[in-house]
C-alpha positions as CSV (number, residue, x, y, z in Angstrom):
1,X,0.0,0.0,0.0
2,X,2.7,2.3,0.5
3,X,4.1,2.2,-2.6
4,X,1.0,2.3,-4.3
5,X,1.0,5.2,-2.7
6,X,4.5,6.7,-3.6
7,X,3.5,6.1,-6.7
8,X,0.6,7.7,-7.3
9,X,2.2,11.1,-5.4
10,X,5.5,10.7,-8.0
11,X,2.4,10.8,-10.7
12,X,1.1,13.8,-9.4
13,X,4.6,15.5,-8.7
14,X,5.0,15.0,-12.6
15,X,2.2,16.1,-13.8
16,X,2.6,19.4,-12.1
17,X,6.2,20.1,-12.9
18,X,6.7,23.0,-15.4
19,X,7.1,21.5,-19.0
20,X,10.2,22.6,-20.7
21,X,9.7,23.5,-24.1
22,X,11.9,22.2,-27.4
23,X,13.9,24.8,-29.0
24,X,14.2,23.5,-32.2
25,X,15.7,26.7,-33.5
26,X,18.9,26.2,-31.6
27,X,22.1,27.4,-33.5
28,X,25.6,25.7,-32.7
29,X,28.1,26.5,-35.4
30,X,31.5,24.9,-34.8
31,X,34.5,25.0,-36.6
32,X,38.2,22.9,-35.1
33,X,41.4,23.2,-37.1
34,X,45.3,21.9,-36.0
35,X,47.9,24.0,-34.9
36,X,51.2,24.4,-33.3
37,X,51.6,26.2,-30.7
38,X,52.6,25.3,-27.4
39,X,54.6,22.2,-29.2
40,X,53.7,19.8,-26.2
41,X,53.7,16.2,-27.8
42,X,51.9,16.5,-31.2
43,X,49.6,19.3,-32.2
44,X,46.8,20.8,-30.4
45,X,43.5,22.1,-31.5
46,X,41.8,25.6,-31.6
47,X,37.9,25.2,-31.6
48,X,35.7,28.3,-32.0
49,X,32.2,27.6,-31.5
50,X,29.1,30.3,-31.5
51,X,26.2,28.5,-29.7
52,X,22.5,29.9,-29.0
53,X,19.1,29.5,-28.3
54,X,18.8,31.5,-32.1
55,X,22.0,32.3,-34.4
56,X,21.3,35.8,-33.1
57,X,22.0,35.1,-29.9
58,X,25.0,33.0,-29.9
59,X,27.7,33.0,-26.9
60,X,31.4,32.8,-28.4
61,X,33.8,30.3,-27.3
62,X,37.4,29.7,-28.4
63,X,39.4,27.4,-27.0
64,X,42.9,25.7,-27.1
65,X,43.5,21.7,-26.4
66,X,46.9,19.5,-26.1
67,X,46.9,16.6,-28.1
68,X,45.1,14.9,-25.6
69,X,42.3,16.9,-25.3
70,X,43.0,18.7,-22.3
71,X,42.6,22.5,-22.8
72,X,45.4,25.1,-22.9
73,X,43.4,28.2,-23.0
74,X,39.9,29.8,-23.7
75,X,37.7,32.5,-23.7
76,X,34.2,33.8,-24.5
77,X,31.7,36.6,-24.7
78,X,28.5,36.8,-26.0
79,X,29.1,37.1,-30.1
80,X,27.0,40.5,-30.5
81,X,28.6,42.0,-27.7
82,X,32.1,41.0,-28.6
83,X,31.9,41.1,-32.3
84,X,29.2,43.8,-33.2
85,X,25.2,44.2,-33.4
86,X,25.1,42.6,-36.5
87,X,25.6,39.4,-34.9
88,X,22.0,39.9,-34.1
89,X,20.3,39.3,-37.4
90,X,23.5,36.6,-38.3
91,X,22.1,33.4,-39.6
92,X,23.8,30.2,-39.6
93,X,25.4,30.5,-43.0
94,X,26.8,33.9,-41.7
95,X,28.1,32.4,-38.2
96,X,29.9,29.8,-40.3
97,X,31.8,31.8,-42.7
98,X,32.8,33.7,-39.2
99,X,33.4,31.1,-37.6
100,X,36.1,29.1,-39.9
101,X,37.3,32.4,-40.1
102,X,37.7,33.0,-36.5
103,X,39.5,29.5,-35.9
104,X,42.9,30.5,-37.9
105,X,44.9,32.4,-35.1
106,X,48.2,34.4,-35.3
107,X,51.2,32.1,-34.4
108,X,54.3,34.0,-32.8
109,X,56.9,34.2,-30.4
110,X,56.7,36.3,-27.2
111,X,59.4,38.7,-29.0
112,X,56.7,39.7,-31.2
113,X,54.9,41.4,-28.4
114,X,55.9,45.5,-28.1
115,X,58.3,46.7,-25.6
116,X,56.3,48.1,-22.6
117,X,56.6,52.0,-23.7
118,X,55.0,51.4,-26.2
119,X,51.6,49.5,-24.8
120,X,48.8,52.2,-23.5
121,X,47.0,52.0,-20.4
122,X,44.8,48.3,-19.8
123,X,46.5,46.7,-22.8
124,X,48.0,44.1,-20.1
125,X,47.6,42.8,-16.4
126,X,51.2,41.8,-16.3
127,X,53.8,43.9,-14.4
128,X,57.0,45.1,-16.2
129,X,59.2,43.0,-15.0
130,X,57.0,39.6,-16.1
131,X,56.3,41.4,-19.5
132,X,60.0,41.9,-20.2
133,X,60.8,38.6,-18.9
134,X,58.3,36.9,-20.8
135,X,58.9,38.7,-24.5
136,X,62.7,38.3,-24.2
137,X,62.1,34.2,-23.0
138,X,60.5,34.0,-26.7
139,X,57.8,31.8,-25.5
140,X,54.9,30.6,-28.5
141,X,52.1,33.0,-28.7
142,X,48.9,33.0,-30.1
143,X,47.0,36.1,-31.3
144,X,43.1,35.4,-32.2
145,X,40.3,38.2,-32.2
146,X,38.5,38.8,-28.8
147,X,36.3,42.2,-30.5
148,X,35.8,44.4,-33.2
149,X,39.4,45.3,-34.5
150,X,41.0,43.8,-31.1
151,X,43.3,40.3,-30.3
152,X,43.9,38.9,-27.3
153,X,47.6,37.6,-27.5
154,X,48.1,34.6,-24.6
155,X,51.3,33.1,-24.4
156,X,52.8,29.4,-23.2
157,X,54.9,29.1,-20.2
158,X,56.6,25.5,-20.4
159,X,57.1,25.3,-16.9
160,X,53.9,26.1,-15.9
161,X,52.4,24.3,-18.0
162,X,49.8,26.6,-19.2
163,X,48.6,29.7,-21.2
164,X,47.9,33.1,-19.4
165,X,47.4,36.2,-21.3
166,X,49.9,38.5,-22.4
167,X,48.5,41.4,-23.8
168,X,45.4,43.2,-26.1
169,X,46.2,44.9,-28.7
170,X,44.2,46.5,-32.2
171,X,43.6,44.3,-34.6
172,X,44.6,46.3,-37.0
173,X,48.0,46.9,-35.5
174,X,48.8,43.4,-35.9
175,X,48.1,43.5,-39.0
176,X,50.3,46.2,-39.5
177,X,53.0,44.7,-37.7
178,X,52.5,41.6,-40.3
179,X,52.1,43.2,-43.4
């Protein structure tokens, strides 16, 4: 009788609980290519995703994984925000040509980075000491686009083990710096 009786109040527990609809208009574009950079027993991966109740209101994610999977770095915003209202009316076509775009960072050495006269205010949390110490270490760095016209540049510390960030910088002076 008693369980007849859980039962029946499990039924009635269900049958009350809020129904969550099906989003069927989901939008999950994701693009993963092979690179080198942290050079840490084979390649590793950079995955940028956008991913969204609607292609118009994807959240951004790229992120950096070893060979084995395990992930070196990441970061995301939501993709209007970061990467302009037009974002807003993007539709899945658009967010994929983006998106495969997106995926293909800058690949550099530390030494690349400018001297620290010459970065403005907020372009870094490091102090000067770690900056200088870092660029003149030459360390592998990667460059990828974190907003309109701006990079985030994060760099590999080998005997840490990990990725931090280095600096920000215009997009535009990078490609400057490049061409």
């Amino acid at each position: 009788m008693r369980r007849l009786l859980c039962i029946a109040m499990l039924a009635v527990l269900a049958a009350c609980a809020p129904r969550q609809a099906v989003n069927t208009s989901a939008c999950d574009v994701t693009h993963t290519r092979e690179i080198m950079f942290a050079g840490v027993e084979g390649q590793e991966t950079v995955t940028a995703r956008a991913f969204g109740a609607t292609c118009g209101t994807t959240i951004a994610l790229y992120a950096v994984h070893d060979s084995a999977g395990e992930p070196l770095w990441s970061w995301t915003a939501p993709m209007a925000r970061a990467f302009g209202e037009d974002f807003r009316a993007a539709d899945e076509e658009q967010l994929r040509a983006f998106i495969e775009r997106w995926s293909q960072p800058h690949i550099a050495t530390t030494a690349e980075a400018p001297p620290w006269g010459a970065l403005e205010p907020g372009q870094t949390t490091l102090d000067e000491a770690t900056f200088d110490d870092l660029r003149a270490r030459e360390l592998p760095m990667l460059c990828h686009l974190s907003a309109v016209a701006r990079e985030s540049c994060v760099f590999w510390e080998p005997a840490a083990g990990g990725a931090g960030l280095l600096y920000e910088r215009l997009a535009t002076a990078a490609e400057e710096e490049a061409g």
